[in-house]
C-alpha positions as CSV (number, residue, x, y, z in Angstrom):
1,X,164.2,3.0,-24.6
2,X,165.6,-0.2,-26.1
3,X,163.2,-2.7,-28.1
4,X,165.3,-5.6,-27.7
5,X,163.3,-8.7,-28.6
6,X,164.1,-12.1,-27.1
7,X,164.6,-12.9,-30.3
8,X,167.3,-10.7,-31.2
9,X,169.0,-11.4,-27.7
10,X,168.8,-15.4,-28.6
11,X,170.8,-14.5,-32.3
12,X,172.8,-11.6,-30.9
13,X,176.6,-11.9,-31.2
14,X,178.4,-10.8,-28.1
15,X,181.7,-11.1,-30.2
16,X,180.5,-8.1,-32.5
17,X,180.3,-5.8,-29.6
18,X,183.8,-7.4,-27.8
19,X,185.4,-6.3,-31.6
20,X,183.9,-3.5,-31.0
21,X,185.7,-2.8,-27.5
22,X,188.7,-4.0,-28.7
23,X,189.0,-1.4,-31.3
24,X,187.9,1.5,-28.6
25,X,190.5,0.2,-26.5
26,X,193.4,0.6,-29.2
27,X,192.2,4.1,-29.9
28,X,192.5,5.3,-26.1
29,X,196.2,3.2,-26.1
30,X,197.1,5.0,-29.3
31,X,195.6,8.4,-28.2
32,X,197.8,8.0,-24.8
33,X,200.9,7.4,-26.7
34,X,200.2,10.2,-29.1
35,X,199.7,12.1,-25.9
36,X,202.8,11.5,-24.6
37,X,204.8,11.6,-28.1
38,X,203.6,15.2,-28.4
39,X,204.9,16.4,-24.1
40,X,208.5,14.5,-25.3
41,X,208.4,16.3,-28.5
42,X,207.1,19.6,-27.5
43,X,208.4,20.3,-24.4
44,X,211.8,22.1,-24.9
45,X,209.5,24.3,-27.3
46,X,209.8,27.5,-24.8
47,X,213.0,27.4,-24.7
48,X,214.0,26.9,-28.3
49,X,211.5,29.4,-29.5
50,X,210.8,31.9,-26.6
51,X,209.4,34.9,-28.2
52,X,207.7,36.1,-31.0
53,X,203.7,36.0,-32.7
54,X,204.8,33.1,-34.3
55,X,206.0,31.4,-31.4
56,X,203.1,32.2,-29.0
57,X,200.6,30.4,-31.5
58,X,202.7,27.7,-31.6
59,X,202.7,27.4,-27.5
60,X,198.9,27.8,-28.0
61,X,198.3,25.3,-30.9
62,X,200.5,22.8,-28.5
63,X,198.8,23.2,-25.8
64,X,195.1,22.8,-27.3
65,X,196.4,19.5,-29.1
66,X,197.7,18.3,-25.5
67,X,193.9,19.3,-23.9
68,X,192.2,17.4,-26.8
69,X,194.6,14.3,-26.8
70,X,193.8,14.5,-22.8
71,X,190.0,15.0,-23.1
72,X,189.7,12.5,-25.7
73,X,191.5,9.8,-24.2
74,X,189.2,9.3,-21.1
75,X,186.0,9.3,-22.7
76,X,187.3,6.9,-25.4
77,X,188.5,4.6,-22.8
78,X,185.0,5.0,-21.1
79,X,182.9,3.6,-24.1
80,X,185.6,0.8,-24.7
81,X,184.7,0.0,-20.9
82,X,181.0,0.1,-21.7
83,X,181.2,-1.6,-24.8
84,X,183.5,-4.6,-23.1
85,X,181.1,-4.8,-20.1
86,X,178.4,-5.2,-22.8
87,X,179.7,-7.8,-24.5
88,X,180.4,-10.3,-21.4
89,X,176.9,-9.1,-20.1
90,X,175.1,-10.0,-23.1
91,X,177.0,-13.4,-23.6
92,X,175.5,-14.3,-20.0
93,X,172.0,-13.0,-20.6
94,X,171.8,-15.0,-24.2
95,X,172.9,-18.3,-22.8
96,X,170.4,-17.9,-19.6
97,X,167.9,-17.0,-22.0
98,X,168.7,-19.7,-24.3
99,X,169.1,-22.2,-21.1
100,X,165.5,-21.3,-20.3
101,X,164.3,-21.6,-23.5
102,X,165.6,-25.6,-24.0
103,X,165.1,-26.4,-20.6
104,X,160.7,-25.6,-21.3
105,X,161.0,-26.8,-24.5
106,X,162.2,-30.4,-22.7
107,X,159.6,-29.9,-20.3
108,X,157.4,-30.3,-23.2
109,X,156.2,-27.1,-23.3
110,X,156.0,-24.9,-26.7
111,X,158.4,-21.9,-27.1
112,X,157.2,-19.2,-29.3
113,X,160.2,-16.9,-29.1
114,X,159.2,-14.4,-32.3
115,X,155.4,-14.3,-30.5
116,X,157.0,-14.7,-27.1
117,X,154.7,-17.1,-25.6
118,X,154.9,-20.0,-23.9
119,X,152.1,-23.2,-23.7
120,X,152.0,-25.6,-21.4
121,X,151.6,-29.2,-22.9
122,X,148.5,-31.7,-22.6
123,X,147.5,-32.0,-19.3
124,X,145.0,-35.2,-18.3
125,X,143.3,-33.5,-14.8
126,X,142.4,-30.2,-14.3
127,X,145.0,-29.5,-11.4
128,X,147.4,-30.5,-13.9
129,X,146.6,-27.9,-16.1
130,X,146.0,-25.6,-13.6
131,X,149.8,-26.5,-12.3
132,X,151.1,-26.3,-16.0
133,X,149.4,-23.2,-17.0
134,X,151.4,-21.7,-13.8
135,X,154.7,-23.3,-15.1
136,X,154.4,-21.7,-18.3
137,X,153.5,-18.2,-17.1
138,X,156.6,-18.6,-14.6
139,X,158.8,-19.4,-17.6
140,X,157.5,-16.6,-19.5
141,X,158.4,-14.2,-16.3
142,X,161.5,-15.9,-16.2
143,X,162.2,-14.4,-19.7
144,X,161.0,-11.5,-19.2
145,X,163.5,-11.1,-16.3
146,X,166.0,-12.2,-18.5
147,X,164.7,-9.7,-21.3
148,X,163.9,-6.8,-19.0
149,X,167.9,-6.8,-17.6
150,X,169.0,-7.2,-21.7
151,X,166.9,-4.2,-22.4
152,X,168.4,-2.2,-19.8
153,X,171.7,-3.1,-20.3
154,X,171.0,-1.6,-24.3
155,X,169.9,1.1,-22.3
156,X,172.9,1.5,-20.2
157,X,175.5,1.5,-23.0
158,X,173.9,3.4,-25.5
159,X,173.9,6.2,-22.7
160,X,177.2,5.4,-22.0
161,X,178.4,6.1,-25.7
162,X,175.9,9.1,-26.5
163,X,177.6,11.0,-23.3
164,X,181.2,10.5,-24.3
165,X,181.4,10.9,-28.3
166,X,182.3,14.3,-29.3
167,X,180.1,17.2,-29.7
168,X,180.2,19.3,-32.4
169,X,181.0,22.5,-31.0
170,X,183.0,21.8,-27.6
171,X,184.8,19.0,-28.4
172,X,185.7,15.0,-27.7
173,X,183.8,14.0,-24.2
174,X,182.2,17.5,-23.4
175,X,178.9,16.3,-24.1
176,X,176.4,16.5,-21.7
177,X,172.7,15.3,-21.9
178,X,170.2,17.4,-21.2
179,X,168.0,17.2,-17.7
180,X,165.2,14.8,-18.3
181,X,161.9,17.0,-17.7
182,X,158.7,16.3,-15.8
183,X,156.8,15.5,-18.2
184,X,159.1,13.2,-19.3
185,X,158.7,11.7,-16.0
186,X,154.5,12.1,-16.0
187,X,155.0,9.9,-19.2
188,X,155.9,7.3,-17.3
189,X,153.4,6.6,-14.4
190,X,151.0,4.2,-15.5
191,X,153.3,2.5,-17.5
192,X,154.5,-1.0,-17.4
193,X,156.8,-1.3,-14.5
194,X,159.2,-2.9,-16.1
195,X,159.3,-0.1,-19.0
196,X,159.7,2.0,-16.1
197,X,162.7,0.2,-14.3
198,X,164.1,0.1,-18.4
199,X,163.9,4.0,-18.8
200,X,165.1,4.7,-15.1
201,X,168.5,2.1,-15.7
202,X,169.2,4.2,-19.5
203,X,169.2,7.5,-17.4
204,X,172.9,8.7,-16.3
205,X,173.3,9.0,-12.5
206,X,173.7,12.6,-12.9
207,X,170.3,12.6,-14.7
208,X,168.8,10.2,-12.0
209,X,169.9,12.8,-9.3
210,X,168.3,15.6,-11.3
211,X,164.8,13.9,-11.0
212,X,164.4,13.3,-7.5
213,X,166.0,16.8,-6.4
214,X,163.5,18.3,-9.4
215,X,160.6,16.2,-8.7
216,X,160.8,13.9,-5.9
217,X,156.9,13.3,-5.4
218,X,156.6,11.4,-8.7
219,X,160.2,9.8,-8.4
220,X,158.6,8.6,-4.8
221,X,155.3,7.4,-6.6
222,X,156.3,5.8,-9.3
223,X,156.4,1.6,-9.6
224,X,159.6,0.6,-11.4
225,X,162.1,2.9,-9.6
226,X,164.7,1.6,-7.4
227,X,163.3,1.1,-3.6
228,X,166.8,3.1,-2.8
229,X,165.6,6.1,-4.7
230,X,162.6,6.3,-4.1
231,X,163.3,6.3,-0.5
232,X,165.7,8.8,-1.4
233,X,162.8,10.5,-3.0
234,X,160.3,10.5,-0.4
235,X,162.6,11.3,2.5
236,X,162.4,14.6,0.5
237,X,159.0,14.9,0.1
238,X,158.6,14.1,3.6
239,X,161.1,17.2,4.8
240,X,159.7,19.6,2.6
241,X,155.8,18.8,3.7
242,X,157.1,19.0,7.8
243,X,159.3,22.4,6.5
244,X,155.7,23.8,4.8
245,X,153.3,22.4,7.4
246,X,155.3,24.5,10.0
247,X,155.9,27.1,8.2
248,X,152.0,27.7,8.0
249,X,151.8,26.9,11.4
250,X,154.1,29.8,12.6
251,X,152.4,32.5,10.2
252,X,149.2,31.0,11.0
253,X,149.8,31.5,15.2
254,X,151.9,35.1,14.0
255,X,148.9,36.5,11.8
256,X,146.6,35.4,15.2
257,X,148.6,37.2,17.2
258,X,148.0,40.1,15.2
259,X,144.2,40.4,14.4
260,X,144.1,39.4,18.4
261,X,145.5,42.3,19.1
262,X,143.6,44.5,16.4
263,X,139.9,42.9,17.5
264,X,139.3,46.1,18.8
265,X,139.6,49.5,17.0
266,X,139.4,50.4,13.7
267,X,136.3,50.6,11.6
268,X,132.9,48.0,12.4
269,X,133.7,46.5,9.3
270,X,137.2,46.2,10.1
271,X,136.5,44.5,13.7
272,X,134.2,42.0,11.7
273,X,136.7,40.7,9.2
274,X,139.4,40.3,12.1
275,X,136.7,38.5,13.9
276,X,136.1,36.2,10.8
277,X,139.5,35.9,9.8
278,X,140.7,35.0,13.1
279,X,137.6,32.5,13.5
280,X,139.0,30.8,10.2
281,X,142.4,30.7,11.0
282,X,141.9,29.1,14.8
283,X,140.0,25.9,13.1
284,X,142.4,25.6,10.6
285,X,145.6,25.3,13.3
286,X,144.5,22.2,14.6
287,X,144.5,20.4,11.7
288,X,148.0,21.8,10.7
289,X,149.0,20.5,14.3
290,X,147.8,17.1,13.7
291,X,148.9,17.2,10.2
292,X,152.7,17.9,11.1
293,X,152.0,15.6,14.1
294,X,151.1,12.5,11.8
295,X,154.4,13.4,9.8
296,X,156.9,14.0,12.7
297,X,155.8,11.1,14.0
298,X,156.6,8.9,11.0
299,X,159.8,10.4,10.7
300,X,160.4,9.7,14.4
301,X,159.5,6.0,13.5
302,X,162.0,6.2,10.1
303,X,164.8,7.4,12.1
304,X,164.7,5.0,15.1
305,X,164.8,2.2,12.3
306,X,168.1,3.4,11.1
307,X,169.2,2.3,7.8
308,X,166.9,-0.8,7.9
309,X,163.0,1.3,6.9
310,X,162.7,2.6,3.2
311,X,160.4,5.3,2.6
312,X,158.0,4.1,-0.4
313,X,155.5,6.0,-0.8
314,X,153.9,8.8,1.1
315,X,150.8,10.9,0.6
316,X,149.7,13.1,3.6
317,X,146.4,13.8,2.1
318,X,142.8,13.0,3.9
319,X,144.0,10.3,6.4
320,X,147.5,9.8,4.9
321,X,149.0,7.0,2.9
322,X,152.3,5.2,2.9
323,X,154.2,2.7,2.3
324,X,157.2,1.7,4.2
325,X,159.9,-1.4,3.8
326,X,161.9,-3.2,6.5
327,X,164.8,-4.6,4.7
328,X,165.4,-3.7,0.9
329,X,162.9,-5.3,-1.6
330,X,165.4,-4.9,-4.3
331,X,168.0,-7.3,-3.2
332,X,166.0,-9.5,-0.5
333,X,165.4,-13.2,-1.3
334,X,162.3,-13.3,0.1
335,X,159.5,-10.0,0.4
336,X,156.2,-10.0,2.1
337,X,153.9,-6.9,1.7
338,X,151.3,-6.7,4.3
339,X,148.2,-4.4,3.5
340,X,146.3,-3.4,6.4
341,X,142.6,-3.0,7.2
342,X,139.8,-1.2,8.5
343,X,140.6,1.9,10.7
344,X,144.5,2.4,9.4
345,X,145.8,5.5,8.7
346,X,149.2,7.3,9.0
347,X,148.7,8.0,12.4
348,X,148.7,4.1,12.9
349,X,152.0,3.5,10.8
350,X,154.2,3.0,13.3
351,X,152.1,0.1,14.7
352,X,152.2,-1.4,11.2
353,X,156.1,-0.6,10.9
354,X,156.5,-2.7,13.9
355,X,154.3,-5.7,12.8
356,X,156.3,-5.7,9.4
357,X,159.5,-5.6,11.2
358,X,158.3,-8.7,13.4
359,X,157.6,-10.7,10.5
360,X,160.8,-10.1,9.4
361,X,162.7,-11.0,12.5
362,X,160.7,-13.8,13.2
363,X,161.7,-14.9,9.3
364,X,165.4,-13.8,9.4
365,X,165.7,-16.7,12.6
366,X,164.5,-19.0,10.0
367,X,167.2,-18.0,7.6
368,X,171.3,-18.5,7.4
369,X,171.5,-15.1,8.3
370,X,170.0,-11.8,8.3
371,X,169.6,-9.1,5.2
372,X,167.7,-12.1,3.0
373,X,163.9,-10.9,4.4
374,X,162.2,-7.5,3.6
375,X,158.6,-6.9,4.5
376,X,156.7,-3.7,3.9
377,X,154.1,-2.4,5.4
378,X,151.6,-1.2,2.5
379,X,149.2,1.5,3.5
380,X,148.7,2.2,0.2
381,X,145.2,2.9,0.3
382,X,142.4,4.5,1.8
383,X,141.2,2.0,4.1
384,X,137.3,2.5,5.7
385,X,138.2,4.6,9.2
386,X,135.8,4.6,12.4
387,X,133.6,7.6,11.4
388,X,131.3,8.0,8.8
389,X,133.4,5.7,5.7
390,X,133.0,2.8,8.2
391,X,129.9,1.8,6.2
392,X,131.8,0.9,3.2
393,X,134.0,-2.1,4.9
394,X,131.0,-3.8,3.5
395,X,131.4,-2.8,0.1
396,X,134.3,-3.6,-2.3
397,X,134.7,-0.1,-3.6
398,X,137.9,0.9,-1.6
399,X,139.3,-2.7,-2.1
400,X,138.7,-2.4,-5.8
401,X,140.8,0.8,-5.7
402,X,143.4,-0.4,-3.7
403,X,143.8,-3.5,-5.5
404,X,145.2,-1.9,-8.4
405,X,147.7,0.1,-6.7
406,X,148.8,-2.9,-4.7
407,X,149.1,-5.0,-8.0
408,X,151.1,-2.2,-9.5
409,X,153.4,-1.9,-6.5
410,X,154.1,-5.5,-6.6
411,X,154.7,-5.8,-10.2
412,X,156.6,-2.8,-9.7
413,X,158.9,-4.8,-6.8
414,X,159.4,-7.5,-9.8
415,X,160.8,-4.8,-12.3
416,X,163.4,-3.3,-9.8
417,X,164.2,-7.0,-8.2
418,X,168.1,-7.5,-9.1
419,X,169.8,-11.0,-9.8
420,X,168.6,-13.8,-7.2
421,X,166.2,-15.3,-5.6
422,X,162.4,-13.2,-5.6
423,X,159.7,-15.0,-3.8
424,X,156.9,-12.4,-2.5
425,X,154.0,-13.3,-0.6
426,X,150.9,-10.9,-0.1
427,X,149.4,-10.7,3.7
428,X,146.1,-9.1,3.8
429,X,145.1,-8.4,7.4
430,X,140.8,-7.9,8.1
431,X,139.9,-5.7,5.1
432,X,143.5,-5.7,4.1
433,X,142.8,-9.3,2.6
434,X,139.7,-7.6,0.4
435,X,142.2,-5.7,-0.9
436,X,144.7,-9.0,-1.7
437,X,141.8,-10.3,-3.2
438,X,140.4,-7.9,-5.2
439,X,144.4,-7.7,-6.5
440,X,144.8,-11.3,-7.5
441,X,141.6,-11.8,-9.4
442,X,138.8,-9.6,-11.0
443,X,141.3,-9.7,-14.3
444,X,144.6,-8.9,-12.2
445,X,147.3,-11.1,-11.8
446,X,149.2,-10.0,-8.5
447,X,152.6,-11.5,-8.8
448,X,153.2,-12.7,-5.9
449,X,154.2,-17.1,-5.2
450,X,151.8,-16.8,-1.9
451,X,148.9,-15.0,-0.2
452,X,148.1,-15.1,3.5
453,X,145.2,-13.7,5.2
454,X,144.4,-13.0,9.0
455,X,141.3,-12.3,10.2
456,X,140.1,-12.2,6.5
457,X,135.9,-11.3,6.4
458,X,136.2,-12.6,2.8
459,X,138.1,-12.0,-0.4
460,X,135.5,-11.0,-2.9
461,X,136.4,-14.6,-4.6
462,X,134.4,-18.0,-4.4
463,X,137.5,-20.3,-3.8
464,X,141.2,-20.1,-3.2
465,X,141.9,-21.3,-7.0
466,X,140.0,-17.8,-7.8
467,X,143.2,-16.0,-6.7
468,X,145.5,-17.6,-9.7
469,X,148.8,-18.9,-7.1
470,X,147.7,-22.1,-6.7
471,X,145.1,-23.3,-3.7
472,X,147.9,-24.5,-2.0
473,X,149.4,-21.4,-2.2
474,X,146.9,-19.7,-0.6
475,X,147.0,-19.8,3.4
476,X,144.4,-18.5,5.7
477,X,144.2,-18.2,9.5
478,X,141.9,-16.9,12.1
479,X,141.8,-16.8,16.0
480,X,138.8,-18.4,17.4
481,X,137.1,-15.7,19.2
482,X,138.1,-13.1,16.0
483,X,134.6,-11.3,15.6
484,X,135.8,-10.6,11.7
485,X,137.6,-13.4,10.5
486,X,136.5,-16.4,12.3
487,X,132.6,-17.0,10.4
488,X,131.5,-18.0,14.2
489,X,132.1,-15.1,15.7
490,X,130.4,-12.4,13.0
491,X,127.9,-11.5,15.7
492,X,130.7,-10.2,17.7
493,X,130.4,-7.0,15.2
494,X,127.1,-6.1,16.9
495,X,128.8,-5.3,20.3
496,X,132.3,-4.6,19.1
497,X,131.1,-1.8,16.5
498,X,129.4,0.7,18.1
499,X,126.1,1.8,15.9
500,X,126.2,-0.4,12.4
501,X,127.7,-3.3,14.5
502,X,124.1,-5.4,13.8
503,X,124.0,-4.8,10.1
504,X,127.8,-4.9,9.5
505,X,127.1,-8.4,11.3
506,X,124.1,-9.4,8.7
507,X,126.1,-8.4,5.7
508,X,129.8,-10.0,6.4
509,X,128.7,-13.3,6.2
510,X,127.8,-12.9,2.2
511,X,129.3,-9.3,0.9
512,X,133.0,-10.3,0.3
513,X,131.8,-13.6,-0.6
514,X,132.3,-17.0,1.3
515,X,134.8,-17.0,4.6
516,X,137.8,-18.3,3.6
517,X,137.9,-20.4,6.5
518,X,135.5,-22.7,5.2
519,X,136.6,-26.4,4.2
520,X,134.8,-25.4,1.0
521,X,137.0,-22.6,-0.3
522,X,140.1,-25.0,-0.6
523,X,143.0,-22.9,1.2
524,X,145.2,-24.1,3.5
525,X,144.7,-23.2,6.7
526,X,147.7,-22.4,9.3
527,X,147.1,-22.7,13.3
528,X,146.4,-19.4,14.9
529,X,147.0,-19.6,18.8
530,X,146.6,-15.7,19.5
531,X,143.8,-14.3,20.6
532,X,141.6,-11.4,18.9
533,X,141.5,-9.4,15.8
534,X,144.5,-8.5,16.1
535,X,146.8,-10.6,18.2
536,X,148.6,-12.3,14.8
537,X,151.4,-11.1,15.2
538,X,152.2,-11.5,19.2
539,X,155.5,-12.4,19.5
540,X,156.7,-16.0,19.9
541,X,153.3,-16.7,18.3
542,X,153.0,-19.9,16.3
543,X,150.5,-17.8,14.2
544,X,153.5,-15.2,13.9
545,X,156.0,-18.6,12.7
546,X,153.6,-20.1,10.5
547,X,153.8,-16.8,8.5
548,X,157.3,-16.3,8.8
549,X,158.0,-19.9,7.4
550,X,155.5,-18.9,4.1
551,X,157.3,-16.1,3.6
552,X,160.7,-17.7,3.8
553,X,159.0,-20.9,1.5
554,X,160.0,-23.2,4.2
555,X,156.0,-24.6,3.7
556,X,157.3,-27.8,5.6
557,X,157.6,-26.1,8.8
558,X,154.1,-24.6,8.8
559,X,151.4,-25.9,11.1
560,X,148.4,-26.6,9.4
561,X,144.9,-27.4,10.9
562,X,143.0,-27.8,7.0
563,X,144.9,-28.8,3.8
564,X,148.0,-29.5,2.0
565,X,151.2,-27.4,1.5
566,X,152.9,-27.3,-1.8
């Protein structure tokens, strides 16, 4: 993995590496001429010298020096390519990165480019600082962007050389790198995601292929891949947990077939085990059922989207978790992720599918043209379910948990994000918005330029500054007769919530800390005209618009009934 600093890409010299494509270049011209001076002088060979040992090892010495000028000349024009793509590629990066550099330093910031860190200059009012301190942190992402694609191109080329110089045994271009093994892969969860996006880029395509055919539930899992592979990935996953689950399901209805007809005869201890075995094997078909249910049904959902859903994440575990796209993260100009609340599981995906896909289409009419919105639906978490976990929508444990993931998954969308435009905003529907919360504060930084909430009971935070985008950054909306969201209506909780409805009612108000529809938290507030808990996204809604024109930064179309937009 390369260890490019920025300051060696500031005093690299592209023409080094150019010099160094020229000279690969003259060796494949010269070993295509030698190539061709050895067919003209070789070929009337049989014919002058037909027979004989000597003249058979000449025919074979001939035609091993015509395979090696041929299997050399390829792979030397290959690393000539790399080389010469590196060069014009690093001559860009440096002068972006230098660009960047002078255009903070004339901003008055301070450039540190050995430390790589950037301060903000004097500011005279605290939301000054608070807006320079985000400046500087954006340049330094900036860089790291910059960096990050520098690195992988390092990466790229070095791979690029290493699989076409000669190998020692079989020859010029023959070599072939080894598979990359799981735990090389293991290695790399957790990490950085833009380590991971690094290492991933440096692979060969053959090598990429290798990992999600070998091990296509990490590829699937892990932030910093490509969305296209780990869609790719998880597709995969998704097959062979359908292909398992009925494969159990069939042995599981075959081997109940058989002890049915074997209840009676044999031995009384015989009879009992049949009895006990078939006892065991009759609960556990339903829940294969509803397990291969839950996943046919997503796939169902995947495959009426066409090319347009990726395939994120996916864990069928306990109630299921996963994560699904509308649009492409990776090459989208704009990216909302919307994380779901209380009571969402994978049987409820395809409802969430379809809200993300309205966001989006309600967005792309806000656009030029379609292809530059992607929203994903982020079930990335276990979310507190009508049954006995409902209890803990009042604590912050789950939230807590689920904020890391989503802050990983978002920093993971930044690693993978090619050239363009990358503004993401976080929505964080009812509990989802706990989650948000618990993501952009609490010593997390979730990188996203906006955070939305509907229906939010609270965001474990005591005002929008808390969340570090910027209060007027931060927009929040509730309907008026939402029992969660809207501070009025907690009491609705005692006859909307069957059992713990009274004392989820007592504890909203202060256990993810102050609404964040009060005047006092400091967020903006957009109009909300639908109806309910969950009416947000109603189409033709100007509560589905307002969040459409966050997402697409067109803040001066937004309707606001509290505050000030950016």
């Amino acid at each position: 993995m390369s260890t490019l600093t920025l300051a060696q890409l500031l005093a690299a010299d592209p023409g080094s590496f150019d010099a160094a494509a020229q000279a690969w270049h003259a060796l494949s011209d010269n070993l295509d001429r030698a190539g061709e001076d050895l067919i003209r002088g070789t070929r009337d060979l049989p014919n002058a010298w037909p027979e004989g040992t000597a003249s058979q090892g000449a025919h074979t010495a001939t035609e091993a020096a015509r395979g090696e000028l041929s299997d050399a000349y390829n792979p030397a024009r290959r690393i000539h390519q790399a080389l010469d793509h590196h060069a014009a590629t690093l001559a860009s990066l440096r002068s972006q990165a230098q660009g960047q550099v002078d255009a903070a330093r004339q901003g008055g910031f301070a450039v540190d480019v050995g430390g790589f860190t950037v301060t903000p200059p004097q500011a005279h009012t605290e939301l000054a600082a608070i807006s320079l301190e985000k400046r500087a942190q954006q340049i330094v992402h900036e860089l790291s962007d910059v960096l990050g694609r520098a690195q992988a191109l390092d990466d790229s080329t070095a791979t690029a050389i290493n699989a076409n110089l000669p190998d020692p045994v079989t020859g010029f271009g023959q070599r072939a790198l080894p598979p990359v093994s799981r735990a090389d892969l293991v290695a790399m969860k957790g990490r950085d995601p833009k380590q991971v996006d690094d290492w991933w880029r440096s692979l060969t395509p053959e090598q990429q292929q290798q990992l999600i055919r070998d091990y296509p539930d990490l590829v699937g899992s892990t932030d910093g891949i490509p969305c296209l592979d780990r869609d790719q990935a998880n597709r995969l996953v998704l097959r062979d947990d359908r292909t398992a689950l009925q494969q159990r399901e069939d042995w599981i209805r075959q081997r109940m077939a058989w002890l049915q007809a074997h209840l009676t005869g044999g031995t009384a201890s015989d009879q009992m085990a049949h009895h006990a075995e078939w006892a065991r094997l009759n609960n556990e078909l339903p829940q294969v059922e509803a397990q291969k249910a839950r996943l046919d049904r997503l796939s169902g959902k995947l495959d009426s989207m066409g090319g347009q859903a990726l395939l994120l994440g996916l864990d069928p575990a306990g109630d299921g978790k996963a994560i699904v796209a509308v649009g492409n993260p990776d090459t989208a100009t704009h990216t909302a992720v919307l994380v779901p609340g209380v009571s969402t599981n994978l049987d409820g995906m395809s409802g969430q599918i379809d809200r993300a896909n309205q966001i989006r289409t309600a967005a792309d009419r806000t656009m030029n043209g379609p292809g530059q919105v992607a929203v994903v639906a982020w079930l990335g978490y276990d979310p507190p379910q009508m049954d006995a976990s409902l209890p803990t929508a009042v604590a912050s444990h789950r939230a807590e948990v689920g904020g890391v993931a989503l802050d990983g998954f978002v920093d993971g969308l930044r690693a993978t994000h090619g050239p363009g435009g990358d503004h993401i905003t976080a929505i964080g529907h009812s509990y989802g918005s706990v989650v948000v919360g618990q993501a952009a504060s609490h010593g997390h930084q979730l990188a996203v330029d906006d955070i939305v909430t509907a229906g939010s009971p609270g965001m474990d935070v005591d005002h929008a500054r808390d969340l570090n985008v910027g209060s007027r950054h931060v927009w929040i909306g509730a309907a008026d007769d939402d029992p969660i969201g809207n501070p009025a209506g907690h009491a609705g909780y005692e006859t909307a919530v069957p059992i713990v409805g009274p004392w989820i009612a007592q504890a909203e108000d202060s256990v993810h800390g102050p609404s964040p529809q009060g005047d006092d938290f400091g967020a903006n507030r957009y109009h909300v005209d639908t109806h309910g808990h969950s009416g947000y996204w109603d189409r033709n809604s100007q509560s589905l618009a307002n969040q459409a024109n966050i997402v697409t930064g067109q803040y001066g179309l937004v309707t606001l009934d509290l505050g000030s937009r950016p």
